[in-house]
C-alpha positions as CSV (number, residue, x, y, z in Angstrom):
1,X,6.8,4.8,-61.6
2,X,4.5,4.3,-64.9
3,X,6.6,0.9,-66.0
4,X,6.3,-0.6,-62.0
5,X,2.3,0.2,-62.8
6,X,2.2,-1.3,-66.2
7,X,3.9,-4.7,-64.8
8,X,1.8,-4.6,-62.0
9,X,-1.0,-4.1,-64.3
10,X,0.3,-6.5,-66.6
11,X,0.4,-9.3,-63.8
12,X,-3.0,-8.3,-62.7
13,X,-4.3,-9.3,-66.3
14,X,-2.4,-12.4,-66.5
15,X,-3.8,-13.5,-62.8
16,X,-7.2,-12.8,-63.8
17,X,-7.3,-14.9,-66.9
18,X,-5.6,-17.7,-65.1
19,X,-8.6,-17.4,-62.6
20,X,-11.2,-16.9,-65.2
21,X,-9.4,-20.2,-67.6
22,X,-9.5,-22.2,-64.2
23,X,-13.5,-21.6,-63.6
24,X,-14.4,-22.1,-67.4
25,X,-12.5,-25.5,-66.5
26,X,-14.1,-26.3,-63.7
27,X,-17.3,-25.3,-64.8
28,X,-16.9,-28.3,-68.5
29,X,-16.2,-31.2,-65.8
30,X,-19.3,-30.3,-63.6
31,X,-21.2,-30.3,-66.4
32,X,-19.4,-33.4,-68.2
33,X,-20.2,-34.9,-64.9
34,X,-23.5,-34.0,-64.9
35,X,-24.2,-35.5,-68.1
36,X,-22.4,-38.8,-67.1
37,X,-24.6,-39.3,-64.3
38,X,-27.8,-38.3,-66.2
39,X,-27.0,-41.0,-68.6
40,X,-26.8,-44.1,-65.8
């Protein structure tokens, strides 16, 4: 029972700092784009 929750838990972590590496991402080209524009 513990090692199914420690996987689980395991997957959990790895999902989330997918997510959180996908927003930090997302977040550098908004502001790359940002700058871009400000500079035309």
């Amino acid at each position: 029972m513990s090692e199914n929750l420690m996987r689980a838990l395991e997957m959990l972590g790895q999902g989330m700092l997918g997510i959180f590496v996908v927003l930090g991402l997302i977040a550098l080209l908004v502001v790359l784009v940002q700058k871009m524009d400000g500079k035309k």
